[in-house]
C-alpha positions as CSV (number, residue, x, y, z in Angstrom):
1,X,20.7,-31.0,-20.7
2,X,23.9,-30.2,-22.3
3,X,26.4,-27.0,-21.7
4,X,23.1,-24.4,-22.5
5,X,21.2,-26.3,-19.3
6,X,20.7,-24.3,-16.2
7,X,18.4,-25.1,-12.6
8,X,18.0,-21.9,-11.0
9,X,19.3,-18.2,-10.5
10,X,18.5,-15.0,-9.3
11,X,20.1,-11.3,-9.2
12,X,20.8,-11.7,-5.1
13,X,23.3,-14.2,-5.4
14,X,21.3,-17.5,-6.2
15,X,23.4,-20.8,-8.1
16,X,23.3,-20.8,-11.8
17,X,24.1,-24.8,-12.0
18,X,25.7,-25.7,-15.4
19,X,27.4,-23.7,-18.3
20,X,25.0,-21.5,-20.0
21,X,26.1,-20.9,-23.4
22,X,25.6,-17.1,-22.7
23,X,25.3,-14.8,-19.8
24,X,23.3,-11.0,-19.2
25,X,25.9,-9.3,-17.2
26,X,25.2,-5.6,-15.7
27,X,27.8,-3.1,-16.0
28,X,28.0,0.6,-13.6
29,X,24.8,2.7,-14.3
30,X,22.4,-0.2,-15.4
31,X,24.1,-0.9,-18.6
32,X,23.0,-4.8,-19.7
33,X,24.8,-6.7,-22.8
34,X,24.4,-10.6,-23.2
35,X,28.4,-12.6,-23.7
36,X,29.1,-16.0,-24.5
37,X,30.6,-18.4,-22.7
38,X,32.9,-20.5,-25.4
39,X,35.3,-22.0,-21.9
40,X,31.9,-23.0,-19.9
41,X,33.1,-21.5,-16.9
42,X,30.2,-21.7,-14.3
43,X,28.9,-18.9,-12.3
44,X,26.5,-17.7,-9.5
45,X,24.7,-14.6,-10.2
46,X,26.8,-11.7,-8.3
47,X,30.1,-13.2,-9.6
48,X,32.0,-10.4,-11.7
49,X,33.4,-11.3,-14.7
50,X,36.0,-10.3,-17.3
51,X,34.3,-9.7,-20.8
52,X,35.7,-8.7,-24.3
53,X,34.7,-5.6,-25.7
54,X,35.4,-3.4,-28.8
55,X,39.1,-2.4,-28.0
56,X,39.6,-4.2,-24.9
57,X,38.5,-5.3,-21.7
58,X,35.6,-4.4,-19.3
59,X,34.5,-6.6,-16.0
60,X,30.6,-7.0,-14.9
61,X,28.7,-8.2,-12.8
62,X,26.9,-11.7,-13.7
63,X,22.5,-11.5,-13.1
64,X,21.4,-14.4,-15.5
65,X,21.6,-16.9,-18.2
66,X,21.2,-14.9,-21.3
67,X,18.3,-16.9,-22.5
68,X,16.1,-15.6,-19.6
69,X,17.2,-11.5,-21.0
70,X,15.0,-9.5,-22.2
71,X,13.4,-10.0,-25.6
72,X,15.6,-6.8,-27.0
73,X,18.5,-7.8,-25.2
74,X,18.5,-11.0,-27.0
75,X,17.8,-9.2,-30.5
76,X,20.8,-7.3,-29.7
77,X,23.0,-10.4,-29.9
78,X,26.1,-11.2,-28.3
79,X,28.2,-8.3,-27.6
80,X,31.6,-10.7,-27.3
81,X,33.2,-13.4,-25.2
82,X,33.6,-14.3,-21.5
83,X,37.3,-14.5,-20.8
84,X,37.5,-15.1,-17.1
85,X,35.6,-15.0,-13.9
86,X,37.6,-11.9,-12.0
87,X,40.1,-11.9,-9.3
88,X,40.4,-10.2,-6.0
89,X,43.4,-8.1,-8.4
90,X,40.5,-7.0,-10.8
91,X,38.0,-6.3,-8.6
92,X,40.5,-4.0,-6.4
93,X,41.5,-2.1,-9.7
94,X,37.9,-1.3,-10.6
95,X,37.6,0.5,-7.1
96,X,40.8,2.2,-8.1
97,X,39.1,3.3,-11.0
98,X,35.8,4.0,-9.1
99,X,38.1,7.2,-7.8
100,X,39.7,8.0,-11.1
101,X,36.3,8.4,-12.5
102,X,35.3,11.1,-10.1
103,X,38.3,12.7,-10.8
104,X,37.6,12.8,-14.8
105,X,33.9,14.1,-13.7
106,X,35.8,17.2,-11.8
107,X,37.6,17.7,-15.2
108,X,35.0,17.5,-17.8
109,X,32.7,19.9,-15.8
110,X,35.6,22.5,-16.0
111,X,35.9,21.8,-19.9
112,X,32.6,22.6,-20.2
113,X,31.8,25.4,-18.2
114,X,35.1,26.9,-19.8
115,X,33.3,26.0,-23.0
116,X,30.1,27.2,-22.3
117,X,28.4,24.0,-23.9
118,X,24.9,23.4,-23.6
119,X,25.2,20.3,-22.1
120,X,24.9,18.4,-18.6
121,X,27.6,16.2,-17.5
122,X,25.7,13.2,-15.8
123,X,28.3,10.1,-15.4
124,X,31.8,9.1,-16.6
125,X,32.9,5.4,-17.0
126,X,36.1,4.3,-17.1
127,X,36.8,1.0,-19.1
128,X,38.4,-1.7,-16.8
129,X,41.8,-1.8,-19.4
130,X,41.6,2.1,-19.6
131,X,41.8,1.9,-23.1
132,X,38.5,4.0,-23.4
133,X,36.3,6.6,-20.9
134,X,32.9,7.4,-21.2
135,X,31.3,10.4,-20.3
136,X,27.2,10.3,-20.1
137,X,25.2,13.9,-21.1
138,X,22.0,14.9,-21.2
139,X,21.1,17.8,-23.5
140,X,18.1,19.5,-25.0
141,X,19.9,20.3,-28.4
142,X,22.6,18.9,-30.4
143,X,26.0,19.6,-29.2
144,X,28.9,20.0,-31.3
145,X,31.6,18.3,-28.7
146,X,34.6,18.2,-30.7
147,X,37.0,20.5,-29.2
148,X,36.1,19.1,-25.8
149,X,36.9,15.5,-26.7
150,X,40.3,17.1,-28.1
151,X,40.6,18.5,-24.8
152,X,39.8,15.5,-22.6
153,X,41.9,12.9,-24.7
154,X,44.9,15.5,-24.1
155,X,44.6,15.5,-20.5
156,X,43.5,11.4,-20.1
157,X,45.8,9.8,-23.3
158,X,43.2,7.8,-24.2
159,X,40.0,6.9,-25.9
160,X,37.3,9.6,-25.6
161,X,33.6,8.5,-26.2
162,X,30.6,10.9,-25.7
163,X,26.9,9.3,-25.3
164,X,24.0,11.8,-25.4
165,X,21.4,10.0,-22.9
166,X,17.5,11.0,-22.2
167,X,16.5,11.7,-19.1
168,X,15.2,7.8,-18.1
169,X,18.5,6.9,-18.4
170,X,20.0,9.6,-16.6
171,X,17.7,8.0,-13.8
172,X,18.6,4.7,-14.1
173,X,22.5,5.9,-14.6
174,X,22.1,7.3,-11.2
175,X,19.6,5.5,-9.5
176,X,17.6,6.4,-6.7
177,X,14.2,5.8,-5.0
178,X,10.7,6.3,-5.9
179,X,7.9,7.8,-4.5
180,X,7.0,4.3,-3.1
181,X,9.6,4.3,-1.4
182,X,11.3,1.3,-3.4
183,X,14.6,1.6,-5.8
184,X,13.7,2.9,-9.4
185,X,11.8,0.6,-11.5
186,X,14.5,1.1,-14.6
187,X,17.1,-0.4,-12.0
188,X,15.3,-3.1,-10.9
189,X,12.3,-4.6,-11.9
190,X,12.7,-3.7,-15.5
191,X,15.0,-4.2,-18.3
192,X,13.9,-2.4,-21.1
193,X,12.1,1.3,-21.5
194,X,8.4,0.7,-23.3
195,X,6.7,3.5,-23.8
196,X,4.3,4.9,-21.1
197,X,1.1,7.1,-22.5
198,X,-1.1,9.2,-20.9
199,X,-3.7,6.6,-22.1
200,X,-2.5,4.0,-19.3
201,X,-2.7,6.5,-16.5
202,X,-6.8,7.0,-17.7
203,X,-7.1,3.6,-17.8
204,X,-5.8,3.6,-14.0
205,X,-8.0,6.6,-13.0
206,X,-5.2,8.4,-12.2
207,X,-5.2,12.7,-12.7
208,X,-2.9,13.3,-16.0
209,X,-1.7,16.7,-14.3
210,X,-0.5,15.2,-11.3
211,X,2.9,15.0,-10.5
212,X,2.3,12.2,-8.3
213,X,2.4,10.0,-11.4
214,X,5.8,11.1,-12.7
215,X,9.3,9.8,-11.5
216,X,12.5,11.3,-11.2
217,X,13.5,11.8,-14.6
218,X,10.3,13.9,-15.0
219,X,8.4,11.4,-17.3
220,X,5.7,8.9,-16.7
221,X,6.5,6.6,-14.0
222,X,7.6,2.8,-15.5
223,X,5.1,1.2,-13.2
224,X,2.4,2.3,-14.9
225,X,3.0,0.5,-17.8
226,X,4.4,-2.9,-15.8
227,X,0.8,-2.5,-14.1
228,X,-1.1,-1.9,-17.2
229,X,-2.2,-6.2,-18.0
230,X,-3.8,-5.5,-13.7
231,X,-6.4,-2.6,-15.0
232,X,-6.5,-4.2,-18.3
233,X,-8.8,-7.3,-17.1
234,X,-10.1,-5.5,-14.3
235,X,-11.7,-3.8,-17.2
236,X,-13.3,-6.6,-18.8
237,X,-14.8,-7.9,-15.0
238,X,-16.3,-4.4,-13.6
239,X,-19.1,-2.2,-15.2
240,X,-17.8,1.1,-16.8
241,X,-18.0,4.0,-15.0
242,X,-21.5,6.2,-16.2
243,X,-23.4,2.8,-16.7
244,X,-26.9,3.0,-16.0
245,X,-29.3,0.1,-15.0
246,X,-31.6,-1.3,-12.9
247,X,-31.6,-3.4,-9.6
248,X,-34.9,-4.1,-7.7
249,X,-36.3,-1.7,-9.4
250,X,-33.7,1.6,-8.7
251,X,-32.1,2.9,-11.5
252,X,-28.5,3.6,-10.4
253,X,-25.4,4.8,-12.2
254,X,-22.1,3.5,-11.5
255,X,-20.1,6.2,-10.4
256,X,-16.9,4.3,-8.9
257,X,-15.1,1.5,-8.8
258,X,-12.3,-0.2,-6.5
259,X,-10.6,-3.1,-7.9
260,X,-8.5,-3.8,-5.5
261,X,-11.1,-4.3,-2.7
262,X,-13.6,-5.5,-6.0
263,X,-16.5,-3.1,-4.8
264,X,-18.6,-1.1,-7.0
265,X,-20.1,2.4,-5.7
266,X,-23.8,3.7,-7.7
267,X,-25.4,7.0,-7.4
268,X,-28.7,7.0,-6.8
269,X,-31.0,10.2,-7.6
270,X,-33.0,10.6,-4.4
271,X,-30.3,8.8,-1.8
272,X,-27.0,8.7,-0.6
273,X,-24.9,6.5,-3.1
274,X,-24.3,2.8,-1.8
275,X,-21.3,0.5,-2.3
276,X,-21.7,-3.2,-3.1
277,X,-19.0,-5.9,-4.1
278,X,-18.6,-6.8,-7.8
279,X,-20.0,-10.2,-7.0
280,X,-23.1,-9.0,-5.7
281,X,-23.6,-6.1,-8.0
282,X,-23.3,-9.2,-10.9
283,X,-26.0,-11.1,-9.0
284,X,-28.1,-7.8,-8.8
285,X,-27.5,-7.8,-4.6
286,X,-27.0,-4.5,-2.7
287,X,-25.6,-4.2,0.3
288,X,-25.9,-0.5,1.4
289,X,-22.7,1.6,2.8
290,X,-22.6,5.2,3.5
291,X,-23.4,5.7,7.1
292,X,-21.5,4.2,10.3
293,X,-24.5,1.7,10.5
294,X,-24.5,1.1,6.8
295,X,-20.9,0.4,7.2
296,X,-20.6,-2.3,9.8
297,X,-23.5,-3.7,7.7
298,X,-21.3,-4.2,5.0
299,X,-18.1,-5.7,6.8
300,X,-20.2,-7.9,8.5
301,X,-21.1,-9.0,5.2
302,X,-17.6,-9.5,3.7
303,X,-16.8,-11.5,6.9
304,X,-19.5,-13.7,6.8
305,X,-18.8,-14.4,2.9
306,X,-15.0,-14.6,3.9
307,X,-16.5,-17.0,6.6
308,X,-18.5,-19.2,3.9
309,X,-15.7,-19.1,1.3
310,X,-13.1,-20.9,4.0
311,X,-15.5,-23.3,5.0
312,X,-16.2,-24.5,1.5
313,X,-12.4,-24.7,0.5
């Protein structure tokens, strides 16, 4: 294919073969835009790059051709142009500015405890051609910010921008890990923030009031939504919980299910309740579970069937 062709590539440093006509390039705190690449310079992914921006210049860091972004990425556009791939010089200079931007953190917290503003103070960038700095808040009301940016730009000489965040990207600004024990979801596996309802966490049988379901920002956690399409056709294949029926002869109710191990549990009115796979409780087959006999019973079972299914592969 011509200059837009591309073999392979992946955010830990795999080959993007070519010239891609675009690149998705990650700046510090998560921040995504797509460039172009009008010289056809080629690139692996983990190469940083120098990038046009409104009033200057700003290096990133280069994850993937921009035709495999995100669908709202793409929408976005291109923000601007590719100018060069970065030296050892640039890449030294943003460190150096790594340090100035913990300095200008220092500072703004000052302004705005002296200001008493309702705000929180959660990053500060610093543009790689220092033409601009910005400084990330969170806040539950509006803020009226102008004598503090009058403030900053007389200490700085330079361009002041302030960007009210919400709390998911205060998370993904700052990063962390999860509950699972894995690097947030908004820094990793997903590029965009979809909506997560309290209607995906029933469909996941999951308590709404437990905070075992929420992240660090204090919402939803992202995974529940990534995970939704899992529970979604599980849905159509297992019985809904409350069914009543018949099998043999004894009316049951289906009071649980396990997807993941594709077992369904019944209640029965005069007995223990029993446990049987999905295939089984399809075929109107029980195989009973509830009692250390009962159990073995059943694993026997799955082994055997494991057995069978190897042996006719």
């Amino acid at each position: 294919m011509e200059s837009g062709s591309v073999e392979s590539g992946s955010e830990s440093g795999g080959v993007l073969r070519g010239t891609p006509e675009s690149f998705e390039l990650e700046f510090k705190g998560g921040r995504k835009a797509i460039f172009g690449n009008p010289r056809n310079i080629p690139f692996r992914a983990g190469d940083q790059a120098i990038v046009e921006v409104d009033r200057g210049q700003d290096i990133g860091v280069i994850i993937r051709e921009g035709d495999e972004a995100s669908k709202k990425l793409r929408d976005k556009g291109i923000l601007g142009p590719i100018l060069r791939r970065a030296t050892s010089g640039d890449i030294e200079r943003r460190e150096e500015l790594a340090e100035k931007e913990a300095e200008a953190h220092r500072i703004c917290q000052q302004c705005i405890a002296r200001q008493s503003l309702p705000m929180k103070l959660v990053d500060v960038e610093w543009q790689f051609d220092g033409n601009k700095i910005r400084f990330y808040f969170t806040s539950d009301r509006r803020v009226d910010f102008r004598k503090l940016v009058r403030d900053l730009a007389s200490i700085f000489k330079t361009r002041i921008e302030m960007r009210q965040i919400g709390v998911r990207d205060e998370a993904r600004r700052l990063g962390g890990f999860g509950r699972c024990g894995r690097y947030y979801c908004c820094r990793g596996v997903i590029s965009d923030f979809d909506p997560v309802t309290l209607k995906m966490v029933k469909e996941q049988h999951l308590a709404p009031g437990s905070p075992k379901i929420s992240g660090g920002c204090g919402r939803l956690m992202c995974c529940l939504r990534y995970e939704r399409d899992l529970y979604t056709q599980a849905k159509k294949e297992f019985p809904k919980v409350g069914t009543k029926g018949t099998i043999e002869g004894e009316m049951f109710k289906v009071i649980g299910t396990d997807i993941f191990h594709r077992t369904v549990t019944l209640g029965r009115k005069d007995d223990d309740p029993i446990t049987v796979t999905l295939d089984d409780f399809k075929k109107g087959k029980i195989v009973e579970a509830g009692s250390r006999e009962k159990d073995e019973a059943l694993e026997a079972y799955w082994s055997e069937a494991e057995r069978i299914a190897r042996e006719e592969k």
